[in-house]
N, C-alpha and C positions, 0 to 999 in steps of 0.2 A: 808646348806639346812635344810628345818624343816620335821618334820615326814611325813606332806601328799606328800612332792615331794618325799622323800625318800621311801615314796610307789610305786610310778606312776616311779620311774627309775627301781624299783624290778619289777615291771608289764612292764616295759621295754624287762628284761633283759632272764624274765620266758616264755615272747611269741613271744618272737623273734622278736620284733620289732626295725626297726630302729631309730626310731624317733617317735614324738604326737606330737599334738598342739592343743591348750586349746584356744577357741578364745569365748567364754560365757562370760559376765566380773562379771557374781555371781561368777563361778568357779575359776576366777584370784583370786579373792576375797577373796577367798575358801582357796588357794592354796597359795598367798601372801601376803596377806593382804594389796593390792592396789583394792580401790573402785574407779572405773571408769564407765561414761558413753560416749563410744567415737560417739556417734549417727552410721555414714555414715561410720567414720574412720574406719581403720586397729587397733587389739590389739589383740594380741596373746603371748601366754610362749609357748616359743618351746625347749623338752624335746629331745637331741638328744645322743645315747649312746655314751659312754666315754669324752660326753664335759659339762659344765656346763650348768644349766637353763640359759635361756634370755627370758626376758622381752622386747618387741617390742612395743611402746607406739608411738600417736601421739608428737611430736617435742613440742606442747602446753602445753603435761602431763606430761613433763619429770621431772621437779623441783618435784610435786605429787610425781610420781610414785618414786624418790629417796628416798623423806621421808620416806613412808609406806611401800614400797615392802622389803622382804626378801631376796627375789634373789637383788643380786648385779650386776649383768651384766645388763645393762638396753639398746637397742638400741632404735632410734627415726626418726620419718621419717616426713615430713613437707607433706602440702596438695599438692605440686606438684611432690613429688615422687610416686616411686612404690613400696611398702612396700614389695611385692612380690619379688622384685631382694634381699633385704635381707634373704629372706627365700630361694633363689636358692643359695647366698653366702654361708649359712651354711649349708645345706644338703648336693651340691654336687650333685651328680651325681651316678648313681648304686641304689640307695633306691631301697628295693624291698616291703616292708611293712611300711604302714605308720596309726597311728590311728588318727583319728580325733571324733569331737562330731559331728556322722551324724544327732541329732534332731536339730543340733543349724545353721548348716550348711547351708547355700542355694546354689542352683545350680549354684547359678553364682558367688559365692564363690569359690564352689568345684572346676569349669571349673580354676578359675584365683590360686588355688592353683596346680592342676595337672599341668597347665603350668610353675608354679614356681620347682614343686618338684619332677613330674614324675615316681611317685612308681608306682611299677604293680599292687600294692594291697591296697585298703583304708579298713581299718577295725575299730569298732566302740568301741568310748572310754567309751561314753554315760552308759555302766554297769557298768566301775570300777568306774567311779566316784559317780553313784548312788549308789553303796554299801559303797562305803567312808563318803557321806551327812547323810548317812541314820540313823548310830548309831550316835545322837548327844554326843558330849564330855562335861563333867560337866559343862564347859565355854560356850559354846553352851545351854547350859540351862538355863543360870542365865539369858542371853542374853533375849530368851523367855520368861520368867516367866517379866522381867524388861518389854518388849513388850508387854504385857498380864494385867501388872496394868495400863501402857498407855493408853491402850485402854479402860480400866474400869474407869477413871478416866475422859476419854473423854465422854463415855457415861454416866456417872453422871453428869458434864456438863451441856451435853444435857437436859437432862430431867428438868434440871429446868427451861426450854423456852418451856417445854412443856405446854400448853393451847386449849382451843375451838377456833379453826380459824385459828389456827399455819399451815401451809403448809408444804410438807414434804422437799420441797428443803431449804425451811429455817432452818429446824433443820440439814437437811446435812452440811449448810454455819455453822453453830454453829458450829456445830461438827468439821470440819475440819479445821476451826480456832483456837481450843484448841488443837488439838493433836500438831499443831505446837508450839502452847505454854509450851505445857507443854514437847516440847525436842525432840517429837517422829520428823523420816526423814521426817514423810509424813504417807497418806495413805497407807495401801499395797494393795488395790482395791478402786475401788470408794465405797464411804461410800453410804449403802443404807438403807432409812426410806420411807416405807408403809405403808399407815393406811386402815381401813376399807378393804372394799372387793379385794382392790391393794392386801393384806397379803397374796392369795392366790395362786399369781407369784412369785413361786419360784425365779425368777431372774427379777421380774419388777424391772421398773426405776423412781426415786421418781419422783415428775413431783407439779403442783400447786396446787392437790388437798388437802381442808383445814380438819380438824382433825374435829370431830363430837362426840359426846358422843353417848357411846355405842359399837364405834369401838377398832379393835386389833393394837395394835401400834407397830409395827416391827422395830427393826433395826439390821441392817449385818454389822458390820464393824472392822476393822483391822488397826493397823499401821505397818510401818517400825524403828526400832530401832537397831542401829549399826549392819546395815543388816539384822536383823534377824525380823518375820514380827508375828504377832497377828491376828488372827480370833474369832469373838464372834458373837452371835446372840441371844436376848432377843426381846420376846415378851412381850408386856403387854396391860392390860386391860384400855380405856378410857373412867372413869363410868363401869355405869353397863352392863356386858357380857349376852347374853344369853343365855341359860342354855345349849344349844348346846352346843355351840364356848367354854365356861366353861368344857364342857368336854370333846373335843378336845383338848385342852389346859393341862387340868393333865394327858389326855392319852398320850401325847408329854414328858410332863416332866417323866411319871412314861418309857416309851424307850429309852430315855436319859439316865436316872441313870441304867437299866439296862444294853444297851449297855457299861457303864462304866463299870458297875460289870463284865460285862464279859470277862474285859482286863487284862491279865498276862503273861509272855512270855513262848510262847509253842504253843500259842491258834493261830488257822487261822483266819486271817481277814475276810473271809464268817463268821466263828464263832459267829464274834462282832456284824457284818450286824444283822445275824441273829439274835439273843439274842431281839436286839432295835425294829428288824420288827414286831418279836413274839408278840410282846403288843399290838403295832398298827393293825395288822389283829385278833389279839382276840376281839378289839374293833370293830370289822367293818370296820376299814379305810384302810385296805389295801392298795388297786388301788391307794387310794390318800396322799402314802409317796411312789413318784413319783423319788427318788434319791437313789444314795449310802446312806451311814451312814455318811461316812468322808474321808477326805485326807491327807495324810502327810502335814507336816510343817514347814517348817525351811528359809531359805535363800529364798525361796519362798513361795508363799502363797499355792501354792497347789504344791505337788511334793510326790513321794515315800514314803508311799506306800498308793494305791486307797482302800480306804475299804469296800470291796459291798460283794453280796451274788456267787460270781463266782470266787472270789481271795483265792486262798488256799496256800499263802504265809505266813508262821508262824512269828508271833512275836517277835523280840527281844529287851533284854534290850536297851533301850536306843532311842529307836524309839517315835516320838511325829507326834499326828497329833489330827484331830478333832474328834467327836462324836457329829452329828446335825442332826436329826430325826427333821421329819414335817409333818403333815399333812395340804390336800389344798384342801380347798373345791370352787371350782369357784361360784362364786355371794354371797359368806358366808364371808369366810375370810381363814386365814389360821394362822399357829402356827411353827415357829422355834425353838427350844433353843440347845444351840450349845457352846462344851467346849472344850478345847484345853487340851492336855493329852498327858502323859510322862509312858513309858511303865520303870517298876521299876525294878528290881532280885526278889524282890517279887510281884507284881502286877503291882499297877498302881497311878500315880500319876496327878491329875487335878489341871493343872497352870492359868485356871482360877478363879475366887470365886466371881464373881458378883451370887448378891442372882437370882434364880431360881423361886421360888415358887410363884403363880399367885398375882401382884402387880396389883392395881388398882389405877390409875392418877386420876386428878380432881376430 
């Protein structure tokens, strides 16, 4: 067994549980190093005291799941079984506590596992494992930082199809044809580019409209790399800004590098919120940096821990997530810039490095 199961059998053993089961396939992932998508299928590691892990994989993943996984018990189930009589064969009977991940869980999951398993008590696994994702491990980082030149190197790509006329779903297709080239899984979200007055929806969808001088050219995008997933956001100038949106734009970047500055371990996440807000409401714009600051990072694109102004959960080494202040002005435009960050023993460490400072295209 490797260290995170040999945690999750001591969180076993300290709350008295009879048994877990892990059916998320980041957390299999997490936990044994088998990356699966089983869609509709049955996959779960089920954690039961004094027997060893097992691996329950579709009959299709089995040859996979040998290779990669840790655990050596591997069982398999084809699409006309019930993966669930496996799980009544190994529990048994008498369970009184059982944990499961109630976020990942659906009800009609839950329903076909209580038939299978019959504990009096389901209780939720979803904390221990968020405090296990949460302190990345050195390896865990190179991973990120590797996921973080990906995506800067997609977005350099990019820009050089940028032009007068370019459409933003054309630069998306750019884009997301390099990241594959250049190794990354994939996106870790859909890739998004907005130009002109689009830049002041926070979550618009790129769509055909073409690039015009004058406008702010936004893009949000991330990949996936040996799991582990990249987020970035650069805006930039196409031609000449106006004097407005120009200072929008250094009032974004000057809550940015503050919010950085204000990460060290000790500090509350409100803390950081704050720090990045403080510039943008000294500027006027309060009302319209309409988000948190940032979110964790890791095996997911957004996860533990949320960085806003109402989170007074202290910082620790080892924790990464974003820092992405905006201001959005409707019928104007709007301004992202957004860094991905590694919380140090001493401060703070920023694993992305695409330049920041107001670039103008064409």
């Amino acid at each position: 067994m490797n260290d995170k199961i040999t945690r999750l059998y001591d969180e076993l053993k300290s709350q008295a549980w009879d048994g877990l089961l892990v059916t998320d396939p980041k957390h299999i992932y997490y936990l044994t190093g088998f990356a699966s998508d089983p869609h509709e299928r049955f996959l779960g590691l089920v954690l039961l005291r004094d027997q060893e892990p097992e691996l329950i994989v579709p009959a299709l993943d089995a040859e996979a799941a040998q290779a990669a996984s840790s655990v050596t018990r591997i069982s398999t189930h084809t699409d006309t079984d019930n993966p669930y009589d496996l799980l009544r064969q190994r529990t048994g009977t008498g369970v009184k506590t059982f944990a499961l991940e109630k976020e990942h869980v659906s009800v009609l999951r839950y329903e076909q596992l209580h038939t299978a398993i019959g504990a009096a008590q389901y209780v939720d696994l979803g904390p221990v494992l968020q405090e296990m994702r949460v302190r990345k491990t050195p390896e865990e980082v190179q991973r990120l930082k590797h996921a973080a030149r990906l995506v800067e190197d997609a977005l350099r790509h990019g820009l050089t199809h940028v032009r007068e006329g370019v459409t933003e779903v054309e630069l998306v297709a750019e884009i997301e044809y390099q990241m594959k080239k250049l190794g990354a899984d994939g996106p870790s979200f859909d890739t998004t580019v907005l130009s002109g007055p689009k830049t002041a929806l926070p979550h618009g969808v790129p769509g055909t409209r073409k690039l015009q001088h004058g406008d702010l050219l936004m893009f949000d995008m991330g990949v996936y790399s040996d799991g582990y997933a990249s987020d970035i956001t650069r805006t930039f100038a196409f031609g000449k800004l106006s004097t407005e949106l120009e200072t929008i734009y250094n009032t974004v970047l000057r809550s940015n590098e503050a919010g950085i500055a204000a990460i060290r371990p000790g500090v509350s996440c409100a803390s950081v919120d704050q720090a990045a807000r403080a510039v943008v409401e000294a500027a006027g714009y309060g009302p319209a940096f309409n988000h948190r600051v940032g979110h964790g990072l890791g095996m997911s694109v957004h996860e533990y821990p949320s960085v806003h102004g109402g989170n007074n959960d202290l910082l620790h080494e080892g924790f990464v997530f974003t820092i992405e202040p905006g201001i959005y002005v409707p019928g104007l435009g709007g301004v992202r810039i957004e860094d991905d960050v590694l919380v140090t023993s001493e401060g703070v460490e920023v694993l992305t490095s695409f330049p920041k400072e107001l670039t103008v295209l064409g």
